[in-house]
Phi, psi and omega in degrees: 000139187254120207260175186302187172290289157338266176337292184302311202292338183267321184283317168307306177320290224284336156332274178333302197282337184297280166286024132291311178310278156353268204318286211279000148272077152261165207271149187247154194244093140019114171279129191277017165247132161282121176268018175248015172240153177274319194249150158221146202261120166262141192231103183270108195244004172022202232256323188306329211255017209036071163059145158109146208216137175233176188227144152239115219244043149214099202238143140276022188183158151324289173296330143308340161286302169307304191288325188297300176291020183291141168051013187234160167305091188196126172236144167303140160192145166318138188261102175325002186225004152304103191316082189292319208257004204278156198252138210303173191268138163296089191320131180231138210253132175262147180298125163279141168164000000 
């Protein structure tokens, strides 16, 4: 017995869409610059710290940075994603009354 045309032509479709869906849910990923801070520390903990390396982006200064990374596997760097040129944010006063 032979099924219809249909039938078949709607299970592929909802197929199709299934895994595509499937494919294209994948995990978003946390952005690894804090932009409210100018300096970040990158920290390379290699195989002794169980593997694997990060950035802590909240330093205000070079030298602040430096004493933090002091003895440890870590170099200091300007945080590419910090507003350099941004106009500082505006305080606004509520009205008494």
């Amino acid at each position: 017995m032979r099924r219809p045309a249909g039938i078949f032509t709607r299970r592929s479709l909802g197929l199709i869409v299934t895994v595509g869906t499937l494919l294209a849910a994948r995990p978003s990923y946390a952005q690894t610059f804090d932009p409210r801070y100018p300096v970040c520390m990158h920290v390379y903990s290699g195989a002794s710290g169980g593997g694997g390396e990060w950035y802590d982006c909240s330093f205000t200064s070079l030298p602040q940075c430096h004493a933090t990374a002091a003895g440890r596997a870590a170099s200091c760097d300007l945080n590419p994603y910090y507003p350099v040129n941004a106009p500082p944010p505006r305080w606004h006063r509520k009205r008494g009354g």
